[in-house]
LORO-908685 format. One record per atom (N, C-alpha, C, O): y, z, x. Coordinates in steps of 0.001 Angstrom, whole numbers, plus 500000, padded with zeros to 6 digits. Layout:
BEGIN
YZX ...
END
This chain:
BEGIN
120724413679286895 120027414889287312 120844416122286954 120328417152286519 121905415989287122 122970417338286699 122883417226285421 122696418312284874 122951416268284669 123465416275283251 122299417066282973 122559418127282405 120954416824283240 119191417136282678 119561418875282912 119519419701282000 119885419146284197 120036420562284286 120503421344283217 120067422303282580 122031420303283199 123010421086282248 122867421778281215 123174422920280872 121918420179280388 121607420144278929 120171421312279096 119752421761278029 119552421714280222 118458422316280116 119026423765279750 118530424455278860 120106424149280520 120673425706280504 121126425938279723 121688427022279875 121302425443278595 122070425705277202 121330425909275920 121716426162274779 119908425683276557 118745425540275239 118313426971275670 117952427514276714 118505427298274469 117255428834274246 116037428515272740 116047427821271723 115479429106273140 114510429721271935 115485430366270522 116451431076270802 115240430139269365 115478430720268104 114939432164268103 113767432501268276 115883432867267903 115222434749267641 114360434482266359 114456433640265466 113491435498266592 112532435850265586 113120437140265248 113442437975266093 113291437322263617 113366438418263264 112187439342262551 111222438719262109 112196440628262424 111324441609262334 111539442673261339 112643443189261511 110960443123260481 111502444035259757 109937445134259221 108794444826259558 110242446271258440 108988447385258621 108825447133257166 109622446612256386 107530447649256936 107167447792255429 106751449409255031 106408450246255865 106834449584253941 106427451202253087 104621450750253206 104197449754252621 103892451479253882 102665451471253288 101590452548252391 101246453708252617 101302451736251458 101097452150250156 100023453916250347 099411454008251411 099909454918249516 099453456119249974 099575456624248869 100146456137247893 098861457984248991 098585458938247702 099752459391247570 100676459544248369 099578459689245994 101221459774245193 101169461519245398 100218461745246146 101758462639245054 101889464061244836 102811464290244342 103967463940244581 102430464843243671 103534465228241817 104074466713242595 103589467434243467 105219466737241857 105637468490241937 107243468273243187 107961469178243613 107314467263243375 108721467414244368 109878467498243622 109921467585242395 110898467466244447 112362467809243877 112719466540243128 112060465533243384 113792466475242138 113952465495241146 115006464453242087 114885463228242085 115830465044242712 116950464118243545 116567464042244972 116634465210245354 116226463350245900 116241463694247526 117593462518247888 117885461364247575 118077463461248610 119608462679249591 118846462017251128 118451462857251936 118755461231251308 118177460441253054 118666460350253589 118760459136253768 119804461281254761 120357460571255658 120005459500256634 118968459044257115 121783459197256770 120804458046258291 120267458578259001 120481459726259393 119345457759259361 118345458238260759 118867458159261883 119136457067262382 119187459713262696 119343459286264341 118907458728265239 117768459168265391 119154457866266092 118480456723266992 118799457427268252 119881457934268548 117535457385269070 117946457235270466 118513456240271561 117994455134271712 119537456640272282 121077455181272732 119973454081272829 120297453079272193 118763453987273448 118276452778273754 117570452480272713 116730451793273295 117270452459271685 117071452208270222 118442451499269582 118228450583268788 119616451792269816 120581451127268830 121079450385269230 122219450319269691 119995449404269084 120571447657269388 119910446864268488 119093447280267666 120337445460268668 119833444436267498 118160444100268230 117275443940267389 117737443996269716 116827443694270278 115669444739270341 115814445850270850 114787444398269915 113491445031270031 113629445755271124 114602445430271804 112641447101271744 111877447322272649 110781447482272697 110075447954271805 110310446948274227 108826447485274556 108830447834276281 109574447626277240 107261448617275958 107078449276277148 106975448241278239 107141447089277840 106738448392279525 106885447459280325 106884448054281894 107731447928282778 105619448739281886 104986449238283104 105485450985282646 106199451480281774 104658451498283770 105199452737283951 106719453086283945 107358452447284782 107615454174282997 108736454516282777 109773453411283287 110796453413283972 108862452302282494 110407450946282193 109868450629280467 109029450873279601 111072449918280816 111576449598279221 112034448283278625 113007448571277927 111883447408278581 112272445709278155 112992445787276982 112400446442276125 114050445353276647 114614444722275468 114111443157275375 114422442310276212 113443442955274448 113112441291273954 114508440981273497 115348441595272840 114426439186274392 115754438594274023 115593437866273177 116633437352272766 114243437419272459 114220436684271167 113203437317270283 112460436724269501 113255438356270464 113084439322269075 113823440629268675 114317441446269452 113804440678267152 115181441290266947 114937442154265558 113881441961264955 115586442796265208 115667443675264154 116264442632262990 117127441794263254 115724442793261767 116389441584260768 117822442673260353 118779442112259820 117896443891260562 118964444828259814 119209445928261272 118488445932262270 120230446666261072 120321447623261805 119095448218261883 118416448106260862 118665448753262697 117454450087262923 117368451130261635 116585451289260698 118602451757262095 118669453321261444 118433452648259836 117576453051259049 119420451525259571 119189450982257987 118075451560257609 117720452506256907 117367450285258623 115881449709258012 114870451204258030 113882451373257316 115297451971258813 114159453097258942 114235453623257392 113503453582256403 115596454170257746 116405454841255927 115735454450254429 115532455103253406 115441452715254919 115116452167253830 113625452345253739 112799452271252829 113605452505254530 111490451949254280 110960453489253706 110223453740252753 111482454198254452 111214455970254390 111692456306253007 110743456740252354 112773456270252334 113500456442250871 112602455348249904 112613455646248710 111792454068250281 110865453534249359 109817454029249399 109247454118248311 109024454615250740 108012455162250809 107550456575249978 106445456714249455 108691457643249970 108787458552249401 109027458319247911 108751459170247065 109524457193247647 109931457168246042 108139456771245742 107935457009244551 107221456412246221 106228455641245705 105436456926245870 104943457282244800 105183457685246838 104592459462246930 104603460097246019 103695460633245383 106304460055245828 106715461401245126 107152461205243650 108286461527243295 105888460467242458 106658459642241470 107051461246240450 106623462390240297 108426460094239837 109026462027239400 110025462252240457 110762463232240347 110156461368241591 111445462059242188 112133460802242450 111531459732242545 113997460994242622 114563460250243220 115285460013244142 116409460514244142 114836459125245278 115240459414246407 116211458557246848 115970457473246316 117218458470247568 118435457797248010 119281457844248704 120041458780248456 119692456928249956 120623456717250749 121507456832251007 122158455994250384 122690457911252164 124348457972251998 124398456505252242 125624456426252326 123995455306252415 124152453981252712 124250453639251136 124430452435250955 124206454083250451 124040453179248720 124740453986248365 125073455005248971 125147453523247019 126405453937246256 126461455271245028 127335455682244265 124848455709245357 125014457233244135 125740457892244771 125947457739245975 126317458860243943 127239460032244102 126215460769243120 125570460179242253 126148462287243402 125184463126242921 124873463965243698 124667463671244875 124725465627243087 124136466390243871 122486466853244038 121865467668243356 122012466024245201 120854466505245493 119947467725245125 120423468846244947 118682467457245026 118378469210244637 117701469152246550 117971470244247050 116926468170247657 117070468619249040 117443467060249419 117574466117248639 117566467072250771 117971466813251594 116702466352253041 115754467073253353 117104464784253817 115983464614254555 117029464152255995 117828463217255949 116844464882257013 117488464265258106 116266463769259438 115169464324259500 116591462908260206 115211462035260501 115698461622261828 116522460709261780 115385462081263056 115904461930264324 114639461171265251 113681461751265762 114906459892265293 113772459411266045 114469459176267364 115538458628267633 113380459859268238 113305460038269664 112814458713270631 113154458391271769 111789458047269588 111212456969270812 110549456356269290 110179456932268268 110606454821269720 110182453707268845 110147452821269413 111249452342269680 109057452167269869 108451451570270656 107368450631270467 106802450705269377 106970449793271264 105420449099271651 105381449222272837 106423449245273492 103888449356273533 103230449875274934 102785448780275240 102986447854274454 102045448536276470 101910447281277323 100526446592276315 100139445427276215 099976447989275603 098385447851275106 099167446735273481 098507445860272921 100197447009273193 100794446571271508 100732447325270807 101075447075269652 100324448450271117 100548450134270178 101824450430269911 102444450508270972 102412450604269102 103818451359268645 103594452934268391 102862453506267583 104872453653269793 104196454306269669 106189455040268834 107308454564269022 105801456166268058 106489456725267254 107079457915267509 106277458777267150 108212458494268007 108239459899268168 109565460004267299 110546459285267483 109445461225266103 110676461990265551 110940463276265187 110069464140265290 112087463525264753 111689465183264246 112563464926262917 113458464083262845 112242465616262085 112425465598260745 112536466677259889 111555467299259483 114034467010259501 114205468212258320 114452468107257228 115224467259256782 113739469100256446 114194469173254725 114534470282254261 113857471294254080 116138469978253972 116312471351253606 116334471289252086 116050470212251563 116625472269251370 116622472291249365 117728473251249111 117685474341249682 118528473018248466 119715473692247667 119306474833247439 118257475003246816 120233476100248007 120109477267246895 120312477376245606 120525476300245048 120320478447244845 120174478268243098 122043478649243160 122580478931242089 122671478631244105 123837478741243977 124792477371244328 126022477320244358 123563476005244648 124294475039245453 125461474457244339 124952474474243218 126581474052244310 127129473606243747 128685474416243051 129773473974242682 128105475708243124 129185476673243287 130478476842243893 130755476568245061 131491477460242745 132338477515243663 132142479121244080 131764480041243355 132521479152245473 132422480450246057 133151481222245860 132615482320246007 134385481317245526 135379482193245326 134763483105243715 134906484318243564 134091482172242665 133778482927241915 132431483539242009 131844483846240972 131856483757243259 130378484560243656 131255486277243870 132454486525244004 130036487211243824 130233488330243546 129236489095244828 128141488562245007 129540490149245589 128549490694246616 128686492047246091 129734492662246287 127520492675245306 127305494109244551 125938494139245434 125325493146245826 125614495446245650 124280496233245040 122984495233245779 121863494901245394 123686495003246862 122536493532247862 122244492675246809 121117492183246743 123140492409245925 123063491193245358 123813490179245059 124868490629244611 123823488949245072 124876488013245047 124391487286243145 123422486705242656 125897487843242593 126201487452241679 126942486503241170 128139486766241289 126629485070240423 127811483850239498 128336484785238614 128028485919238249 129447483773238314 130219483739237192 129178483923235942 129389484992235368 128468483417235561 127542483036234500 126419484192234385 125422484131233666 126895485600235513 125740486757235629 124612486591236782 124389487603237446 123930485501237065 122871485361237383 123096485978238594 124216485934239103 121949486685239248 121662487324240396 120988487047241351 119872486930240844 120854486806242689 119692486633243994 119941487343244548 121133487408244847 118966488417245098 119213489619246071 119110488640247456 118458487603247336 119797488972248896 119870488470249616 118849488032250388 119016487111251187 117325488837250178 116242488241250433 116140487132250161 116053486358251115 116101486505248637 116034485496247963 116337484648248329 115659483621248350 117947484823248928 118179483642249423 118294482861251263 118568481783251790 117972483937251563 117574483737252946 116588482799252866 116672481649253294 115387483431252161 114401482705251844 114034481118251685 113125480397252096 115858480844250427 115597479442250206 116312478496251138 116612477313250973 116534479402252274 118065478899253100 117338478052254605 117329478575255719 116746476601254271 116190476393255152 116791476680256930 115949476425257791 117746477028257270 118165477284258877 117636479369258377 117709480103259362 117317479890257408 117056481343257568 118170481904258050 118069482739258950 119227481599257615 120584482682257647 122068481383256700 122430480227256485 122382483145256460 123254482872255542 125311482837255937 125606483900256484 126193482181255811 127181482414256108 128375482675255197 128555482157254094 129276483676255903 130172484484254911 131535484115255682 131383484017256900 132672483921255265 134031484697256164 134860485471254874 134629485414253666 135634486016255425 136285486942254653 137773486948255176 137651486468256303 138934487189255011 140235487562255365 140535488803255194 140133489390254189 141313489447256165 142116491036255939 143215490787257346 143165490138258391 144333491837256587 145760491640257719 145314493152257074 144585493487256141 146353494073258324 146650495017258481 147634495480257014 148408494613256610 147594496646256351 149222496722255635 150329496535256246 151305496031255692 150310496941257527 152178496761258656 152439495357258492 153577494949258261 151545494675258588 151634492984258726 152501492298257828 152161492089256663 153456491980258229 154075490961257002 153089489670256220 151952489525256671 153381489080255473 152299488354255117 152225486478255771 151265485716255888 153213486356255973 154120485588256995 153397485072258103 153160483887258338 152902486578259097 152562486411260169 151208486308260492 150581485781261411 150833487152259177 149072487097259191 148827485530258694 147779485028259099 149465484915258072 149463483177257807 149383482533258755 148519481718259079 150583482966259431 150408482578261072 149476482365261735 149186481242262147 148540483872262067 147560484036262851 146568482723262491 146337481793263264 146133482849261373 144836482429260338 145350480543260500 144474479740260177 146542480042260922 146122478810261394 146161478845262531 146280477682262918 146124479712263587 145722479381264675 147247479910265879 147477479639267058 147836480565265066 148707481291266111 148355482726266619 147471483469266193 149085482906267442 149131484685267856 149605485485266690 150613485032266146 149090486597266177 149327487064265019 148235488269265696 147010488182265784 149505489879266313 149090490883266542 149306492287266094 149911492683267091 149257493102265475 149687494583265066 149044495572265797 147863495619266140 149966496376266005 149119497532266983 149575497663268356 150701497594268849 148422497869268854 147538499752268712 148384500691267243 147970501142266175 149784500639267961 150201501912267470 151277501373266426 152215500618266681 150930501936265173 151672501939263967 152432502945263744 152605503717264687 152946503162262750 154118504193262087 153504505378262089 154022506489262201 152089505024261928 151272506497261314 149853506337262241 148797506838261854 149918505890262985 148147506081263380 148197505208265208 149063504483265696 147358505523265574 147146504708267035 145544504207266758 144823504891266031 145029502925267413 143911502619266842 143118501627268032 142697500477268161 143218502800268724 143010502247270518 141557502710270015 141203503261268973 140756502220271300 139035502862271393 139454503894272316 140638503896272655 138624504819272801 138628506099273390 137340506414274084 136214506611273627 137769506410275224 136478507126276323 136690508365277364 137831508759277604 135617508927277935 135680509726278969 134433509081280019 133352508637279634 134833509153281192 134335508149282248 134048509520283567 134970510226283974 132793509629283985 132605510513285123 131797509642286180 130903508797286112 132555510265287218 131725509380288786 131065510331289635 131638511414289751 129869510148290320 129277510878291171 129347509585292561 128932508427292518 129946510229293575 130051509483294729 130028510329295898 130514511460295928 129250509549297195 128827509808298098 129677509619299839 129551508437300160 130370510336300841 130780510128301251 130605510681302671 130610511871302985 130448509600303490 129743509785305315 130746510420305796 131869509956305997 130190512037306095 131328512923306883 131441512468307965 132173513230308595 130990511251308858 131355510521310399 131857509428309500 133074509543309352 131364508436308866 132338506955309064 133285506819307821 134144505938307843 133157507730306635 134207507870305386 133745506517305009 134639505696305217 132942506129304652 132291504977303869 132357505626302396 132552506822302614 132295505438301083 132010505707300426 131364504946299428 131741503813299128 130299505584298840 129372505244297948 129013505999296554 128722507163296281 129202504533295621 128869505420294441 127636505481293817 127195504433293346 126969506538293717 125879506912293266 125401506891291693 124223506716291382 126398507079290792 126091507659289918 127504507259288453 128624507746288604 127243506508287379 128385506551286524 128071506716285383 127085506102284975 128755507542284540 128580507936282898 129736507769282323 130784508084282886 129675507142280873 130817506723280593 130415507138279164 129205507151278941 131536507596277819 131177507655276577 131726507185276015 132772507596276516 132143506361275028 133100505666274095 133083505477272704 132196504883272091 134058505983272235 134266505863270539 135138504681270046 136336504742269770 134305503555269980 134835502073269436 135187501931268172 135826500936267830 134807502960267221 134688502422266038 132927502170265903 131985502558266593 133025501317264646 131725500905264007 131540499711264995 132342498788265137 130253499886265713 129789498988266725 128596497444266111 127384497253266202 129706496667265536 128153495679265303 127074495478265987 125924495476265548 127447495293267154 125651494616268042 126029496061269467 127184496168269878 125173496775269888 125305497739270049 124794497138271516 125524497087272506 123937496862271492 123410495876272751 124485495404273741 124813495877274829 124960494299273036 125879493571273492 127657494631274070 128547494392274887 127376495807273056 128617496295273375 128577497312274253 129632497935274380 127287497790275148 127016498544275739 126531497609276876 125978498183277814 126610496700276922 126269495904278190 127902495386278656 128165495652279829 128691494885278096 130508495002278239 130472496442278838 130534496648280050 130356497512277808 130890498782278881 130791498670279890 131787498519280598 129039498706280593 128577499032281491 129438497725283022 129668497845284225 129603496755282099 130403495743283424 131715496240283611 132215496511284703 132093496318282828 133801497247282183 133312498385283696 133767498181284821 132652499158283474 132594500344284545 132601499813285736 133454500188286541 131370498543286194 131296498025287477 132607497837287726 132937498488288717 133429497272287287 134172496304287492 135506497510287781 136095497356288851 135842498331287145 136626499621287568 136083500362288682 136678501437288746 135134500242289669 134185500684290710 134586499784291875 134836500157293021 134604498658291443 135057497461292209 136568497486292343 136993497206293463 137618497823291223 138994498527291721 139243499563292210 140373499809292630 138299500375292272 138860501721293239 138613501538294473 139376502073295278 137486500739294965 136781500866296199 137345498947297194 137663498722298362 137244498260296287 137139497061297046 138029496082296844 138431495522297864 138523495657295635 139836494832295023 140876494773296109 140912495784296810 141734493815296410 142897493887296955 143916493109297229 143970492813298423 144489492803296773 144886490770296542 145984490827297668 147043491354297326 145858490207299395 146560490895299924 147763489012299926 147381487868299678 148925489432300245 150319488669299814 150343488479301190 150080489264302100 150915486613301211 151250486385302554 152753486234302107 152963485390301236 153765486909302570 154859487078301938 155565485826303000 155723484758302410 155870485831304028 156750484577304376 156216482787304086 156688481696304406 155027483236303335 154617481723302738 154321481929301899 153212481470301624 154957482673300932 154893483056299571 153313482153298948 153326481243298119 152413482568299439 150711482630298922 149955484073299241 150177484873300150 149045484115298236 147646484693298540 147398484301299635 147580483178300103 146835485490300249 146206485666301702 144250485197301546 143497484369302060 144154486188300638 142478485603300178 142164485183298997 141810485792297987 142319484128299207 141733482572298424 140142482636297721 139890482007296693 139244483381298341 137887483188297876 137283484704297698 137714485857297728 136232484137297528 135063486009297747 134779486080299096 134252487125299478 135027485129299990 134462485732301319 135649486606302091 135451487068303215 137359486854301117 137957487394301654 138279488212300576 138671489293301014 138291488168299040 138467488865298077 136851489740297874 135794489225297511 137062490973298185 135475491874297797 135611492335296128 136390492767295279 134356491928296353 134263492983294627 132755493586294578 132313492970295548 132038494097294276 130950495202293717 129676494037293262 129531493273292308 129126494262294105 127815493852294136 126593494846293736 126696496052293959 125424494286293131 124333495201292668 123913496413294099 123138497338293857 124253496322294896 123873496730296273 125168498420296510 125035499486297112 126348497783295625 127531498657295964 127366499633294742 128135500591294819 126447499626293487 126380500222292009 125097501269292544 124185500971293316 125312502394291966 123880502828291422 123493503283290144 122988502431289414 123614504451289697 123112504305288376 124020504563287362 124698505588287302 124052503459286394 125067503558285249 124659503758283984 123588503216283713 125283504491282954 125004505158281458 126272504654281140 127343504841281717 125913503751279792 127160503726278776 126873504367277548 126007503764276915 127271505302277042 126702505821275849 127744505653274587 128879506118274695 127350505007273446 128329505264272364 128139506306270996 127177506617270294 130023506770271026 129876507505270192 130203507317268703 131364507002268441 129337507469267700 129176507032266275 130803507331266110 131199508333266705 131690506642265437 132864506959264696 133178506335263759 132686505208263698 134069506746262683 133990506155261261 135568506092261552 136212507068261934 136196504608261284 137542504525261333 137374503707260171 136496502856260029 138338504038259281 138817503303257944 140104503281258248 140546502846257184 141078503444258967 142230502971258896 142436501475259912 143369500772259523 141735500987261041 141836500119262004 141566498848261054 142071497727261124 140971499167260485 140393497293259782 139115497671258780 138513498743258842 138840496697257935 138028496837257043 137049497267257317 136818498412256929 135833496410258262 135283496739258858 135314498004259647 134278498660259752 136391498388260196 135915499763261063 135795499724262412 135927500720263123 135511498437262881 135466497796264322 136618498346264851 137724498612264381 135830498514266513 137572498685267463 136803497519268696 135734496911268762 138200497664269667 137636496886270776 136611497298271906 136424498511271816 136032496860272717 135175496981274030 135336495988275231 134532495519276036 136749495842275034 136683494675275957 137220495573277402 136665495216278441 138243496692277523 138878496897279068 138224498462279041 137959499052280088 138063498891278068 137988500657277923 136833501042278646 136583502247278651 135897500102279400 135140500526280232 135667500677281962 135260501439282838 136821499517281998 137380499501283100 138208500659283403 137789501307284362 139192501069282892 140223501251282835 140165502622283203 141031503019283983 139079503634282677 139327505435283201 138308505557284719 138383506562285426 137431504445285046 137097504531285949 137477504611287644 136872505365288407 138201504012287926 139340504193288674 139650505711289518 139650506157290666 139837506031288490 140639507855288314 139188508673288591 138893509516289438 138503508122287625 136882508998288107 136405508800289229 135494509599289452 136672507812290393 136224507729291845 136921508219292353 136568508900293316 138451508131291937 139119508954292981 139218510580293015 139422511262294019 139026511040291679 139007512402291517 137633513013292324 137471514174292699 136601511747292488 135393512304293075 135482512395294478 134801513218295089 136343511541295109 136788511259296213 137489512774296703 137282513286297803 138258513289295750 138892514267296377 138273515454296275 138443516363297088 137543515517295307 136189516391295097 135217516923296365 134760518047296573 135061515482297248 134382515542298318 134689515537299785 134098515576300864 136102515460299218 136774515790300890 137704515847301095 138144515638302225 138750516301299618 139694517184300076 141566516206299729 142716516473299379 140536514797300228 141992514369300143 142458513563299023 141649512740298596 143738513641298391 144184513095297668 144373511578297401 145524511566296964 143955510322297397 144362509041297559 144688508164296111 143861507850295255 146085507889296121 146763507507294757 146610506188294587 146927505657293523 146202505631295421 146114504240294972 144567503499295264 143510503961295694 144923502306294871 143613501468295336 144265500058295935 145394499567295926 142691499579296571 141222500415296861 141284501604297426 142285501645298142 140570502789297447 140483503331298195 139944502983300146 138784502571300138 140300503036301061 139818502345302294 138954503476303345 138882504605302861 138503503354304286 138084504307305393 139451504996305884 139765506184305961 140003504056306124 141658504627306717 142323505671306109 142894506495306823 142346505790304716 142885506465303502 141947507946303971 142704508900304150 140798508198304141 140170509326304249 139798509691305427 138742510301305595 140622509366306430 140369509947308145 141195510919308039 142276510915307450 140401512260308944 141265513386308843 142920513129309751 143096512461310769 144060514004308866 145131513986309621 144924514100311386 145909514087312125 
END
C-alpha cells in the first residue's frame, strides 16, 4: 500500500509545449529597407516557462503542464520580425537576438502588458508599441555637425533646419550638451568638475563680480495693543542674467521671499546647551510661514545681458530671493513703530514699549 502511494506521487503528466505562428496578411510596399526588433518587454507574470490563464475574477493560473516551447519575449520577437518581413516585402527586419550588425534605417520596441487566455479560451492581448526612424544625420559623428543660421550642418554640407528634424525625431525633441570653464579656471580643475568633482570659480574674479542682484521691499502690518506683526505685502526685482524658463525662475524667487519672511518673523533653532541638542526637533516647535502668514507677493525680473558670467549669460536664483528680505521686514518694522530690532525672528517682546 505505501509502495502504490509512493510510486503514485512521482508520476506526473508530460508538458505540452506551445508555440505562436505569423498569420498570413496584406503585404504594403513603401517601408524602411532595415527594421532593428527589440526584445519584447514582458510583464513579471509573463516571464516564465508556464503558460497563463485567467481563472475567475482578478486571478491568474500558471498551467503546470503547459509551457512555452522558447522563452516568451524570443518567441514574440520572432513571430512579429517574420510577420513584418512577409507585410513589408522590400524590407528587412531583424532581431538584437541574431547575429546582424548594421545600422537600421527604424527601430520597433514592443512592451506587452497582458497575454493571456480567459475562462471563455479567448486570448486576450494587451501592448504598447514604438517606432522610431533615424534622422538623415543617424550615423554621424557629432563632433563634425555644425549649428549656423537654425541650421544643422555635416561635414559633407548637407543641411536640416531644426524644424526638420524635430520632425523626424520620433520622442519630438532634440538633445545637445556643450562644455565651457570660466577663463580664471585652470584647465585641471574644470576636468575635475566635468567627472564629477567640485569644480567652482567665483562670484568674484580679478576683474568682475558675477553675483545676481536684487532690491526687495516689505509692506507690514503691526497691532498697536498686541505687536503681532503681519506681512501684507512683498515686491522683489532681480537681475539674474539671461533667464531660461522664466516661470520656473520666478516661482524660486517668490519662495526665496516666503522663506526670508519666515526668517525675520518665525525661524529660531533654539539650543539645549547642557545636553548639547536642539530644543525643537519638529514643526510643531520649529515655526515657519504658512499661506495664512504671506500676503501678496511680486517677483519681477529684470532683462540683463551678461557676457562675462558664462556663455550662456545665465546667473543664479537659488538664495537672492531670500536673502534682502529679512532687512525689508525689519526696516518696515521700524518704519511702523519706531523701534530698531537687529536680529531675528523678530518677537512681540522685541517691540513692547520701553
Amino acid at each position: 500500500m505505501m509502495a502504490a502511494l509512493a510510486l503514485a506521487g512521482c508520476t506526473s503528466p508530460e508538458p505540452a509545449y506551445f508555440t505562436l505562428a505569423a498569420v498570413p496578411g496584406q503585404a504594403a510596399a513603401g517601408g524602411p529597407k532595415l527594421v532593428e526588433m527589440q526584445r519584447p518587454g514582458l510583464a513579471g507574470y509573463l516571464d516564465r516557462p508556464g503558460i497563463v490563464r485567467a481563472n475567475g475574477a482578478y486571478q491568474l493560473q500558471v498551467a503546470g503542464t503547459e509551457r512555452w516551447g522558447e522563452p516568451l519575449g524570443d518567441l514574440v520577437g520572432r513571430i512579429l520580425s517574420e510577420d513584418l518581413n512577409q507585410r513589408l516585402p522590400g524590407t528587412s527586419v531583424f532581431t538584437t537576438a541574431g547575429s546582424i550588425s548594421a545600422q537600421p534605417d527604424a527601430r520597433i520596441e514592443l512592451d506587452v502588458q497582458r497575454f493571456d487566455a480567459d475562462a471563455s479560451g479567448d486570448v486576450v492581448l494587451l501592448a504598447q508599441v514604438a517606432v522610431s526612424e533615424d534622422g538623415p544625420f543617424a550615423g554621424r559623428d557629432p563632433a563634425a555637425l555644425q549649428f549656423a543660421g537654425g541650421y544643422v550642418v555635416g561635414a559633407d554640407g548637407a543641411a536640416h533646419s531644426l524644424a526638420d528634424l524635430l520632425k523626424a525625431s520620433p520622442a519630438g525633441s532634440l538633445d545637445a550638451s556643450a562644455e565651457w570653464k570660466p577663463d580664471t579656471m585652470p584647465a585641471d580643475k574644470a576636468q575635475y568638475g566635468l567627472l564629477g568633482g567640485f569644480a567652482i570659480e567665483g562670484p568674484i574674479t580679478k576683474t568682475h563680480a558675477i553675483y545676481s542682484f536684487g532690491a526687495q521691499f516689505a509692506e507690514v502690518r503691526v497691532d498697536p495693543l498686541l505687536r503681532t506683526v503681519r506681512v501684507a505685502r512683498m515686491v522683489g526685482a532681480f537681475a539674474c542674467g539671461r533667464v531660461i524658463n522664466p516661470r520656473t525662475a520666478r516661482s524660486n524667487l517668490m519662495g526665496g521671499m516666503i522663506w526670508g519672511a519666515s526668517f525675520a518673523l518665525l525661524e529660531e533653532t533654539q539650543v539645549d546647551r547642557p545636553r548639547a541638542r536642539f530644543a525643537n526637533q519638529d514643526l510643531a516647535s520649529y515655526h515657519i510661514s504658512t499661506c495664512a502668514d504671506i500676503g501678496e507677493v511680486t517677483a519681477e525680473i529684470v532683462d540683463e545681458t551678461d557676457t562675462v558670467v558664462n556663455a550662456i549669460g545665465a546667473k543664479a536664483v537659488g538664495e537672492i530671493g531670500i536673502v534682502g528680505m529679512p532687512a525689508a521686514i525689519a526696516n518696515a518694522v521700524y518704519h511702523a513703530t519706531g523701534i530698531r530690532v537687529r536680529k531675528t525672528p523678530i518677537l512681540i517682546e522685541d517691540l513692547l514699549p520701553p
